[in-house]
Biopython code that builds the backbone (N, CA, C, O; Angstrom):
import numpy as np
from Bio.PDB.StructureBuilder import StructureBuilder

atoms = [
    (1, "UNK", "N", (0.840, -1.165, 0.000)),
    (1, "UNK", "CA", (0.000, 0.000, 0.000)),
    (1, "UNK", "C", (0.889, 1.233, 0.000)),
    (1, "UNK", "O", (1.801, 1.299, 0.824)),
    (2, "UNK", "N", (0.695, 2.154, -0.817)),
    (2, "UNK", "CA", (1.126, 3.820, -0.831)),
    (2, "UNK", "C", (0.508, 4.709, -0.915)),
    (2, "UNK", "O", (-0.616, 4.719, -1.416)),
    (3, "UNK", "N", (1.116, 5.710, -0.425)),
    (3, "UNK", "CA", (-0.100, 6.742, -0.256)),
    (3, "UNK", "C", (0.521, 8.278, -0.718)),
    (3, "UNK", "O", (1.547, 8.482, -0.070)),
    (4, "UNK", "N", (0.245, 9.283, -1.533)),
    (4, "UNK", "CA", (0.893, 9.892, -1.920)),
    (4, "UNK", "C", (0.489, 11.288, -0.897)),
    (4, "UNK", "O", (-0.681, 11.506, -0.585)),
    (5, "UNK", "N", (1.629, 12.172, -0.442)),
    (5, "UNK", "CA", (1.388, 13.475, 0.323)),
    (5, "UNK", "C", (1.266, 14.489, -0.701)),
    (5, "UNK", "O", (1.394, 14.248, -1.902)),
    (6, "UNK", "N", (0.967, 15.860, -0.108)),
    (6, "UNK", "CA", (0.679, 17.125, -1.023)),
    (6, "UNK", "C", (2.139, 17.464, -1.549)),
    (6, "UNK", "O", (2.115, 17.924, -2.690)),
    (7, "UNK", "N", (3.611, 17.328, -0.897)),
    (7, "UNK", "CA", (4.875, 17.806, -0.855)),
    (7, "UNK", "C", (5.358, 16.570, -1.555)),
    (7, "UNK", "O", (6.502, 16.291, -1.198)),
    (8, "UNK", "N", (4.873, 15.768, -2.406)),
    (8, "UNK", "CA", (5.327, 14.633, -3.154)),
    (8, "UNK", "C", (6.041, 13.378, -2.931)),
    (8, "UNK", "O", (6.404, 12.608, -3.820)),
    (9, "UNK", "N", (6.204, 13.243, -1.757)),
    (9, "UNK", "CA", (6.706, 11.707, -1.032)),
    (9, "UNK", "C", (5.896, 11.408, -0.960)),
    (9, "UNK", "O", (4.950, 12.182, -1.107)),
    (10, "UNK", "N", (5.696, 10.005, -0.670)),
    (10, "UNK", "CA", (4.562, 8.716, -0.561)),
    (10, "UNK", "C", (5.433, 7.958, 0.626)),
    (10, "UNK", "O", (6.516, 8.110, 1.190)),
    (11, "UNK", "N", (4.379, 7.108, 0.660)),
    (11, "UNK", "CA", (4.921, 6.708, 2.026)),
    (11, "UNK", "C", (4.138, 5.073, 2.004)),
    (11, "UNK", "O", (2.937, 4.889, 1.806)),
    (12, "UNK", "N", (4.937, 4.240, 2.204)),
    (12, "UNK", "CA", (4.629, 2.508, 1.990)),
    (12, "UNK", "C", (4.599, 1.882, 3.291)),
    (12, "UNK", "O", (5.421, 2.156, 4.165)),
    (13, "UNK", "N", (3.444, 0.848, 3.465)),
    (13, "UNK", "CA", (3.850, -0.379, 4.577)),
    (13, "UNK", "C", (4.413, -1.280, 3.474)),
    (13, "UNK", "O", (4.304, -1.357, 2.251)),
    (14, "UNK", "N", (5.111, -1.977, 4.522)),
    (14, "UNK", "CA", (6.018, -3.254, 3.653)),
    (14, "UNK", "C", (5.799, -4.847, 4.317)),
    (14, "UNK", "O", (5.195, -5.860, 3.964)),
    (15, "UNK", "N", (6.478, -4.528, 5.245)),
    (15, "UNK", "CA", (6.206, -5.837, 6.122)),
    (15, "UNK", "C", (7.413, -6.988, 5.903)),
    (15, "UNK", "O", (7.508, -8.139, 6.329)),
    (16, "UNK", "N", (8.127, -6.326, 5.214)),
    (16, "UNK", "CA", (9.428, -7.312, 4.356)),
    (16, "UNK", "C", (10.262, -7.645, 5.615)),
    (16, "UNK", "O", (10.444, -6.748, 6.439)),
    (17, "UNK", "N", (10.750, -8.802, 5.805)),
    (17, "UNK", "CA", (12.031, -9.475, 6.516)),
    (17, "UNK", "C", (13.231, -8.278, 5.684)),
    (17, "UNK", "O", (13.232, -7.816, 4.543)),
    (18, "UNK", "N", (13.941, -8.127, 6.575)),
    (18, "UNK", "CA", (15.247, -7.666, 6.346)),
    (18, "UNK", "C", (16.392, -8.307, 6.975)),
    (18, "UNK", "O", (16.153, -9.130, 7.859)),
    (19, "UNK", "N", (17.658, -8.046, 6.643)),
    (19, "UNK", "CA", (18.470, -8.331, 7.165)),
    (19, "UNK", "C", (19.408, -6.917, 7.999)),
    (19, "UNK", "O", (19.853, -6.023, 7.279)),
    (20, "UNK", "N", (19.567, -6.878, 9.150)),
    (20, "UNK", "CA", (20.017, -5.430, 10.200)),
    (20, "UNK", "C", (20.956, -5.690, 10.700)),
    (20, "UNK", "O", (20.888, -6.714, 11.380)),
    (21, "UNK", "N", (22.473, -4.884, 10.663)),
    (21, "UNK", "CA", (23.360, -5.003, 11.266)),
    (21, "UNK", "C", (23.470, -4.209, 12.571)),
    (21, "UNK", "O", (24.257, -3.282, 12.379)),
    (22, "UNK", "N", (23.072, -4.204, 13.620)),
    (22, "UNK", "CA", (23.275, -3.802, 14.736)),
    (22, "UNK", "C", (24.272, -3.414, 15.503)),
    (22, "UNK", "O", (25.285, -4.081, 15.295)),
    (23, "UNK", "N", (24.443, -2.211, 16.689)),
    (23, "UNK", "CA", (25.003, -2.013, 17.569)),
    (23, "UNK", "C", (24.630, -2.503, 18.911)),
    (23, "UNK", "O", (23.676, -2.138, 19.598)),
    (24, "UNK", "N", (25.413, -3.272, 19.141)),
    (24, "UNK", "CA", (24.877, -3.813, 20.518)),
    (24, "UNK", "C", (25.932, -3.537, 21.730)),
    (24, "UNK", "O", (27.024, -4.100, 21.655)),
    (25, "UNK", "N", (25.650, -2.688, 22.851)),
    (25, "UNK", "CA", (25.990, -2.291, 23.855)),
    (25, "UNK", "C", (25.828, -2.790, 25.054)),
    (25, "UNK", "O", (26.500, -3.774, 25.362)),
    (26, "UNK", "N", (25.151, -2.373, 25.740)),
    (26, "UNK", "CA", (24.641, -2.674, 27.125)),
    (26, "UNK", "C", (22.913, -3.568, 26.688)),
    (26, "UNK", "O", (22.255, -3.866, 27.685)),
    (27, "UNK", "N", (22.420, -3.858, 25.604)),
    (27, "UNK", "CA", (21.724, -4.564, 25.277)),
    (27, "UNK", "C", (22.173, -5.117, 23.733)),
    (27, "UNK", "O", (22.958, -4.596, 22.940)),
    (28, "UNK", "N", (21.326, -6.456, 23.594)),
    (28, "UNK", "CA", (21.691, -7.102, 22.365)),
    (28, "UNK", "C", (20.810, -6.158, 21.265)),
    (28, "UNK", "O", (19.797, -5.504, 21.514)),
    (29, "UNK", "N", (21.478, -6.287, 20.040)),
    (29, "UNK", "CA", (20.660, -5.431, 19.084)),
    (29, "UNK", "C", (20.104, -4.015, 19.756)),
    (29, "UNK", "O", (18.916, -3.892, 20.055)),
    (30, "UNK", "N", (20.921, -3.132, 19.930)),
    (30, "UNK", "CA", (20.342, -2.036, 20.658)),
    (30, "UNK", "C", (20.065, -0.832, 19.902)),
    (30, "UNK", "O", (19.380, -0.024, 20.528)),
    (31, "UNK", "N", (20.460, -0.422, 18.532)),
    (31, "UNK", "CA", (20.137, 0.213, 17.582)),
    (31, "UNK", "C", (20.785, -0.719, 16.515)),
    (31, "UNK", "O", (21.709, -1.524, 16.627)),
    (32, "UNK", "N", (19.703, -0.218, 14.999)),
    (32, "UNK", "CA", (20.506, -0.755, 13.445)),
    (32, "UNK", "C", (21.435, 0.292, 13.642)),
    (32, "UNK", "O", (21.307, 1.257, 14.396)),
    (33, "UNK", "N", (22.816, -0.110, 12.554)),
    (33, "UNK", "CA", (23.450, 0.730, 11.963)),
    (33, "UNK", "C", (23.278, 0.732, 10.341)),
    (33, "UNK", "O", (23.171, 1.757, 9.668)),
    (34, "UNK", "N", (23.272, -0.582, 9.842)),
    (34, "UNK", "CA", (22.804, -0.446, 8.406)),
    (34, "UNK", "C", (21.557, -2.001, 8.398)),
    (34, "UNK", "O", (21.296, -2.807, 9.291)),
    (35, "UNK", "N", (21.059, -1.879, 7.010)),
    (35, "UNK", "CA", (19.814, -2.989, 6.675)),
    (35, "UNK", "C", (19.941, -3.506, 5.369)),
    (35, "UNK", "O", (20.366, -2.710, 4.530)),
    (36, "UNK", "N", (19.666, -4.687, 4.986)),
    (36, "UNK", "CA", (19.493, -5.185, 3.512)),
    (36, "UNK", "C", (18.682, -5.711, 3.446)),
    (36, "UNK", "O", (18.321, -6.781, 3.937)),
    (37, "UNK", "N", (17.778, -4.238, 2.087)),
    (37, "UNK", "CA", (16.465, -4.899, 1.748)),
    (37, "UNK", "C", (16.233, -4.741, -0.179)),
    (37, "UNK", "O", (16.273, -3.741, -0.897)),
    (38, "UNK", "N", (15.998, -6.171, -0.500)),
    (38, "UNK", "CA", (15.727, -6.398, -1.945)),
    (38, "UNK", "C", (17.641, -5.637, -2.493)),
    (38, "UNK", "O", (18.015, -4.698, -3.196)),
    (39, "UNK", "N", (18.535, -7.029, -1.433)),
    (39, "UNK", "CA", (19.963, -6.988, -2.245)),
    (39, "UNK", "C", (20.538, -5.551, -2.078)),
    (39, "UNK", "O", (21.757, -5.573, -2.244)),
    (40, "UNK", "N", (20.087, -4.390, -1.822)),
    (40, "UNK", "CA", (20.504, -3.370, -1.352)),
    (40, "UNK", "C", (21.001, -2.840, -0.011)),
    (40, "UNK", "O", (20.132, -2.410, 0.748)),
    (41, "UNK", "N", (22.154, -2.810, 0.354)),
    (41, "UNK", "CA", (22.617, -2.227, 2.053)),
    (41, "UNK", "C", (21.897, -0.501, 2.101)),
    (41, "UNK", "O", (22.061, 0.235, 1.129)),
    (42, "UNK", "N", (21.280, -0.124, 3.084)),
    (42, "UNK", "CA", (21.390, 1.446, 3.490)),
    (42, "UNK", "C", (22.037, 1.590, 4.498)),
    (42, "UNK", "O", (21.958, 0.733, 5.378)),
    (43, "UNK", "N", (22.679, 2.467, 4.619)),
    (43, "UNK", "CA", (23.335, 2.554, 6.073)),
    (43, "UNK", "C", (22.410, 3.794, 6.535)),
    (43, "UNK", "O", (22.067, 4.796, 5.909)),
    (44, "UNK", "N", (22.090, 3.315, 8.034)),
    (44, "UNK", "CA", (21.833, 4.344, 8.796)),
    (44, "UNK", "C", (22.300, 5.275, 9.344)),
    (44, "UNK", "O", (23.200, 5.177, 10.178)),
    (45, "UNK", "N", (21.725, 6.450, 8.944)),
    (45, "UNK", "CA", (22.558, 8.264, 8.987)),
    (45, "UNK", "C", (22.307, 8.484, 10.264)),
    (45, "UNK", "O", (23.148, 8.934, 11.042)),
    (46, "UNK", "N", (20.836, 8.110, 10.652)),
    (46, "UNK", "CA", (20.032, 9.114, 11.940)),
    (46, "UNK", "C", (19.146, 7.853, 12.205)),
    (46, "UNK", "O", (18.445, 7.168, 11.461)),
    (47, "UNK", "N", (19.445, 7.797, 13.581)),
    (47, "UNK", "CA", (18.081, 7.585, 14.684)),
    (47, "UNK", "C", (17.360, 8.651, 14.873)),
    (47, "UNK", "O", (17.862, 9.642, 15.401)),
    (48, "UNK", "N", (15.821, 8.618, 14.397)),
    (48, "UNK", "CA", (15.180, 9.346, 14.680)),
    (48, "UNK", "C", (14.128, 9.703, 16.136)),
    (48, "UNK", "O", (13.759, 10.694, 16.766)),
    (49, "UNK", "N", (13.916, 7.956, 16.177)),
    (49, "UNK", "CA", (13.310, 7.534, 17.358)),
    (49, "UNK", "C", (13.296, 6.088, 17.478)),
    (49, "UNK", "O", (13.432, 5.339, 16.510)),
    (50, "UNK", "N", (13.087, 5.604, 18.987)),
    (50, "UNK", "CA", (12.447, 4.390, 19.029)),
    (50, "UNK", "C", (11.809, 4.259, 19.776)),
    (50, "UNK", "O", (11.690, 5.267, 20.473)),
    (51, "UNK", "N", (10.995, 3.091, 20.190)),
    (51, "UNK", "CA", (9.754, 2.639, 21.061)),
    (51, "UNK", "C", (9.859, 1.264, 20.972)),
    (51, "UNK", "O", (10.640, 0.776, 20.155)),
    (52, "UNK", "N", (9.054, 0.434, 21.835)),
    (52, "UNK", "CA", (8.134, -0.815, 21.958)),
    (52, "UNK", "C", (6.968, -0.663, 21.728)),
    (52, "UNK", "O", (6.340, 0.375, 21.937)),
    (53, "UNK", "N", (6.456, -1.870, 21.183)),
    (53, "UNK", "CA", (5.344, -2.116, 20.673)),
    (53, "UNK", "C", (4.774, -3.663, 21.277)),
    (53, "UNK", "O", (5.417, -4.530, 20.687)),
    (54, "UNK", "N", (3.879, -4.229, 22.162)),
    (54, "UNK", "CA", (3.382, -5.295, 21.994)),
    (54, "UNK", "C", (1.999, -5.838, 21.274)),
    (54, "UNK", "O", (0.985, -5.142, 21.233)),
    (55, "UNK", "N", (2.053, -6.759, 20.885)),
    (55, "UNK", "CA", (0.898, -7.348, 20.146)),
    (55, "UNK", "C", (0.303, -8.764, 20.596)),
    (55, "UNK", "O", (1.184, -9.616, 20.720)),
    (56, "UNK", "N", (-0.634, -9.082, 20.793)),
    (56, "UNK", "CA", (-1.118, -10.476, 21.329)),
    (56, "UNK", "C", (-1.480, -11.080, 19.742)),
    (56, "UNK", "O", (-2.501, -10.854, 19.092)),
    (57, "UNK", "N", (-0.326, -11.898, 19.361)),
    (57, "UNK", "CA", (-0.720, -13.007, 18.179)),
    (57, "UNK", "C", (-0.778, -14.274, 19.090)),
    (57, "UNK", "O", (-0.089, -14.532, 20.077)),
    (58, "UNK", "N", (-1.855, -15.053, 18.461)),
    (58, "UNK", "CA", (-2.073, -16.249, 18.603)),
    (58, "UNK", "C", (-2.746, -16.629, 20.505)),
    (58, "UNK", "O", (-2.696, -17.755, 20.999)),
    (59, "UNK", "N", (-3.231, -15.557, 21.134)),
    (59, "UNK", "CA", (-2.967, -15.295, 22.234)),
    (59, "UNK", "C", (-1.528, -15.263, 23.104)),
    (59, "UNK", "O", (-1.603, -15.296, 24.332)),
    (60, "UNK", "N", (-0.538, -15.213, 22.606)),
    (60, "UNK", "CA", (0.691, -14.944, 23.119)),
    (60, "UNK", "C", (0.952, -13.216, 22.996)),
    (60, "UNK", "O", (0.665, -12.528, 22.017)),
    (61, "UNK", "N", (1.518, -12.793, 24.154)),
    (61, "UNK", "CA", (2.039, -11.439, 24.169)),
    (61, "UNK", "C", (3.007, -11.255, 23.569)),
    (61, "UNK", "O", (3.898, -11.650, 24.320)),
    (62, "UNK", "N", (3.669, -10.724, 22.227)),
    (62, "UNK", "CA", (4.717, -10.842, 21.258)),
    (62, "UNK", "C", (5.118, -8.982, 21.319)),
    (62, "UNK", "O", (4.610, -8.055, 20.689)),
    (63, "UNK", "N", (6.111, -8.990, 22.246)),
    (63, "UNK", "CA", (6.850, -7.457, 22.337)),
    (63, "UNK", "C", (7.599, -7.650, 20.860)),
    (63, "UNK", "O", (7.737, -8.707, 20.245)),
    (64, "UNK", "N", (8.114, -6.104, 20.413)),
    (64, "UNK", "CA", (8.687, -5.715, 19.561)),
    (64, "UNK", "C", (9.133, -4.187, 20.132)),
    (64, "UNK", "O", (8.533, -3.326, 20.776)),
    (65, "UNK", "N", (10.950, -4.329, 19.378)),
    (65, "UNK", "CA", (11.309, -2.812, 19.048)),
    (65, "UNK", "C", (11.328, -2.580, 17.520)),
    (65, "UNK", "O", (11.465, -3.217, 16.476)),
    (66, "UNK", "N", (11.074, -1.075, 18.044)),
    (66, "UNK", "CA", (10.899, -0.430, 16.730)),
    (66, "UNK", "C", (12.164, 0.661, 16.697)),
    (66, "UNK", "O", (12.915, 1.174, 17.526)),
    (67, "UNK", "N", (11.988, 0.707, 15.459)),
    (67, "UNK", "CA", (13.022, 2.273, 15.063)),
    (67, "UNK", "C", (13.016, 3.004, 13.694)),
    (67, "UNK", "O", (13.196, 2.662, 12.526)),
    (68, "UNK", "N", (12.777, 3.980, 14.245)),
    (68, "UNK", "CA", (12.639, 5.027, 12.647)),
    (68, "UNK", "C", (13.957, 5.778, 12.336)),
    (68, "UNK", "O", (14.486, 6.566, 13.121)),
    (69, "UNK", "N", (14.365, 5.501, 11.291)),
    (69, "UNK", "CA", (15.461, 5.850, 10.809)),
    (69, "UNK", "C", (15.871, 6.545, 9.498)),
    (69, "UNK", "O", (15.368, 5.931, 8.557)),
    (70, "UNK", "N", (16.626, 7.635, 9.076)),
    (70, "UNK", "CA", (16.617, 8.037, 8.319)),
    (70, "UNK", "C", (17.967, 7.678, 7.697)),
    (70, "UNK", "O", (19.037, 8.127, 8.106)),
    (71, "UNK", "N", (17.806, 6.712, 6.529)),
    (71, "UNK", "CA", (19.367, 6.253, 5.498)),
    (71, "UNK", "C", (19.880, 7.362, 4.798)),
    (71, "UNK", "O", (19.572, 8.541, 4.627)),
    (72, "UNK", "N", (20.960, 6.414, 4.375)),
    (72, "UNK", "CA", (22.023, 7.232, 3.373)),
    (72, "UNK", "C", (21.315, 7.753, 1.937)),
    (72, "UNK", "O", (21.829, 8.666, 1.290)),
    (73, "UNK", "N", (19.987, 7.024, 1.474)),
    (73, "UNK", "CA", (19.412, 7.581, 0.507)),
    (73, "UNK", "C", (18.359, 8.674, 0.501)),
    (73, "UNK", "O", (17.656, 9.023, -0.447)),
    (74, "UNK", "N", (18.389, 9.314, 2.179)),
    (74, "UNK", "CA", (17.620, 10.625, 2.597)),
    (74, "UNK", "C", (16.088, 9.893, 2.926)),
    (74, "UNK", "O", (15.061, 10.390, 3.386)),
    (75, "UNK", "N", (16.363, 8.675, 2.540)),
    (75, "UNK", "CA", (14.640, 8.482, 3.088)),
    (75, "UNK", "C", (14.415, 7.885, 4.694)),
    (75, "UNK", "O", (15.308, 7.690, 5.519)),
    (76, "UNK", "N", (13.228, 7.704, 4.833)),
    (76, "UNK", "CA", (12.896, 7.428, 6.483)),
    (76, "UNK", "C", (12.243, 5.699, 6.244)),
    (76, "UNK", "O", (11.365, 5.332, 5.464)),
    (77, "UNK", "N", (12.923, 5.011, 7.077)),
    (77, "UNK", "CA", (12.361, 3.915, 7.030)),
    (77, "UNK", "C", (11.866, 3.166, 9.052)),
    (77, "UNK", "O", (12.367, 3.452, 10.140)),
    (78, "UNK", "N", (10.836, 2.290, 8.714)),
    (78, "UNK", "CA", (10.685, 1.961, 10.159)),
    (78, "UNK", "C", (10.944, 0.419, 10.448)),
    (78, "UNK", "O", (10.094, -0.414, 10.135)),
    (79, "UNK", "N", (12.008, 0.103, 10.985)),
    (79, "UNK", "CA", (12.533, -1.157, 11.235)),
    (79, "UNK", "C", (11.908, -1.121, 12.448)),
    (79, "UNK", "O", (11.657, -0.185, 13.207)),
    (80, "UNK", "N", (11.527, -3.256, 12.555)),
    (80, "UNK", "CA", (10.920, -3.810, 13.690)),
    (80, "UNK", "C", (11.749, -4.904, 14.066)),
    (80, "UNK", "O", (12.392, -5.390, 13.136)),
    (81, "UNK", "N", (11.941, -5.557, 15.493)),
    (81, "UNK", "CA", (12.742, -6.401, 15.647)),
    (81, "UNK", "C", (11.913, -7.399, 16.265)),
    (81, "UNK", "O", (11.234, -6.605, 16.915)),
    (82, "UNK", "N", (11.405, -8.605, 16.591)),
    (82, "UNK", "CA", (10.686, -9.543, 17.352)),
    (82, "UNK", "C", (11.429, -9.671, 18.700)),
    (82, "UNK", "O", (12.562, -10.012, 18.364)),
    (83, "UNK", "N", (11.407, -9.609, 19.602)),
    (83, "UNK", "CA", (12.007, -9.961, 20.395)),
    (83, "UNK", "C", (12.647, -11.485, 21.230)),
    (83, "UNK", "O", (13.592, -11.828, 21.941)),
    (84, "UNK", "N", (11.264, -12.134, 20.505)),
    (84, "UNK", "CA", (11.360, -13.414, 21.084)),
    (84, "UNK", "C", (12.290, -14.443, 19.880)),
    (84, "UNK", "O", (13.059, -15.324, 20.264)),
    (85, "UNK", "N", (12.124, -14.232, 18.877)),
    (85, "UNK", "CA", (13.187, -14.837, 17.675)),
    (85, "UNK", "C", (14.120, -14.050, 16.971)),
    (85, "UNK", "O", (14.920, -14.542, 16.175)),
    (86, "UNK", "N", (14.028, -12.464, 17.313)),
    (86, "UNK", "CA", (15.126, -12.021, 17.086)),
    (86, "UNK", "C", (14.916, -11.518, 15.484)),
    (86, "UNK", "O", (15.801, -10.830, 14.975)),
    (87, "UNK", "N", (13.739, -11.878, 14.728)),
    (87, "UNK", "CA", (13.317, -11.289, 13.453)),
    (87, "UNK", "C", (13.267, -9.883, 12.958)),
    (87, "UNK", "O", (12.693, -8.955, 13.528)),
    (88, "UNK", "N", (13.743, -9.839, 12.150)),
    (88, "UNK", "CA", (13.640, -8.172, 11.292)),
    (88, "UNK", "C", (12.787, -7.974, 10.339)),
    (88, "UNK", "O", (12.757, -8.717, 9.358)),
    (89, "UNK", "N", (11.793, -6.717, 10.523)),
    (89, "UNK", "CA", (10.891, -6.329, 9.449)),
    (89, "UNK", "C", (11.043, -5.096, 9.441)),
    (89, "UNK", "O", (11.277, -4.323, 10.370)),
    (90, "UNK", "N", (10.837, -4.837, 7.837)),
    (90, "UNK", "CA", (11.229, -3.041, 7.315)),
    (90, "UNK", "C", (9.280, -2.926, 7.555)),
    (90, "UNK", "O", (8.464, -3.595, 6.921)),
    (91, "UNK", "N", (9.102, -2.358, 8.150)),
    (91, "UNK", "CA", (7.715, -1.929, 8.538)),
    (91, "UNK", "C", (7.036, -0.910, 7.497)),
    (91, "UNK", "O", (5.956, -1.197, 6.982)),
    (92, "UNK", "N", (7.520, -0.045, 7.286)),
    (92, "UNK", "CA", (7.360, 0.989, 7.120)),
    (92, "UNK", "C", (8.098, 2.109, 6.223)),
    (92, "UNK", "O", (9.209, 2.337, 6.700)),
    (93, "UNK", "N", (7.888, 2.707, 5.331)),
    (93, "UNK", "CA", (8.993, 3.283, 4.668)),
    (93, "UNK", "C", (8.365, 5.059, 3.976)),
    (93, "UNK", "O", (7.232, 5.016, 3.496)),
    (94, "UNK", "N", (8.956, 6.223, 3.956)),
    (94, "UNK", "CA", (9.161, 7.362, 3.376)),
    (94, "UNK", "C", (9.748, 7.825, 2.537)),
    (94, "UNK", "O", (10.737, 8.529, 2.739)),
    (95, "UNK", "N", (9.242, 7.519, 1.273)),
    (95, "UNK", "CA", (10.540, 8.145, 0.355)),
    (95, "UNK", "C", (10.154, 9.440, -0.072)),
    (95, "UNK", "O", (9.119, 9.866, -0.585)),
    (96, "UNK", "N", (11.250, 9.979, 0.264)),
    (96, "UNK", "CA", (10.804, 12.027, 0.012)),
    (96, "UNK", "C", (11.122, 12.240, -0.693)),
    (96, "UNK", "O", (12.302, 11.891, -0.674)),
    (97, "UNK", "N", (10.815, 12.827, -1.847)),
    (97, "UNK", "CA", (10.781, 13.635, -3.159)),
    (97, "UNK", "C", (12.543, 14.491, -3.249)),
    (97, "UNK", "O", (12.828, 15.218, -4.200)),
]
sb = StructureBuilder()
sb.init_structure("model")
sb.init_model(0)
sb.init_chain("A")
sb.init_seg("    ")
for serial, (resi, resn, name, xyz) in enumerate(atoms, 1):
    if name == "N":
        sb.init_residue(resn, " ", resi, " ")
    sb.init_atom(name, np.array(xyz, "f"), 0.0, 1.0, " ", f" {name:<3s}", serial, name[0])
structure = sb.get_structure()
């Protein structure tokens, strides 16, 4: 799905598995630094933000982090991490004009 703004970016859910190279500190996977999605690396310029998110699938409580990030190609993308398997999804994406 896309959706087009008045200032000419559109803006996509995706839902795609990625692959995220992480900084991990004082927690595992604690920010991306770069992602590969569809054979392409972006490296991440900017943390913009992050949060948790939980969801009850299957009746199980399934936490997730999130993070919005702005790459090396100026766009904003929203990476998700599963917590319990450790999975990556590009959630979310901004590509600005």
């Amino acid at each position: 799905m896309s959706m087009a703004s008045a200032n000419g970016s559109h803006y996509s859910r995706l839902g795609d598995p990625v692959w995220v190279r992480c900084y991990s500190g004082h927690r595992h996977a604690e920010r991306p630094l770069s992602f590969v999605h569809h054979e392409r690396e972006y490296r991440v310029i900017d943390l913009e933000s992050s949060w948790f998110e939980e969801d009850a699938e299957g009746g199980a409580l399934t936490r997730k982090a999130c993070f919005r990030v702005r790459a090396d190609d100026g766009n904003l993308y929203v990476l998700s991490r599963r917590e319990m398997d450790d999975a990556w999804t590009l959630e979310r994406a901004l590509y600005l004009a």
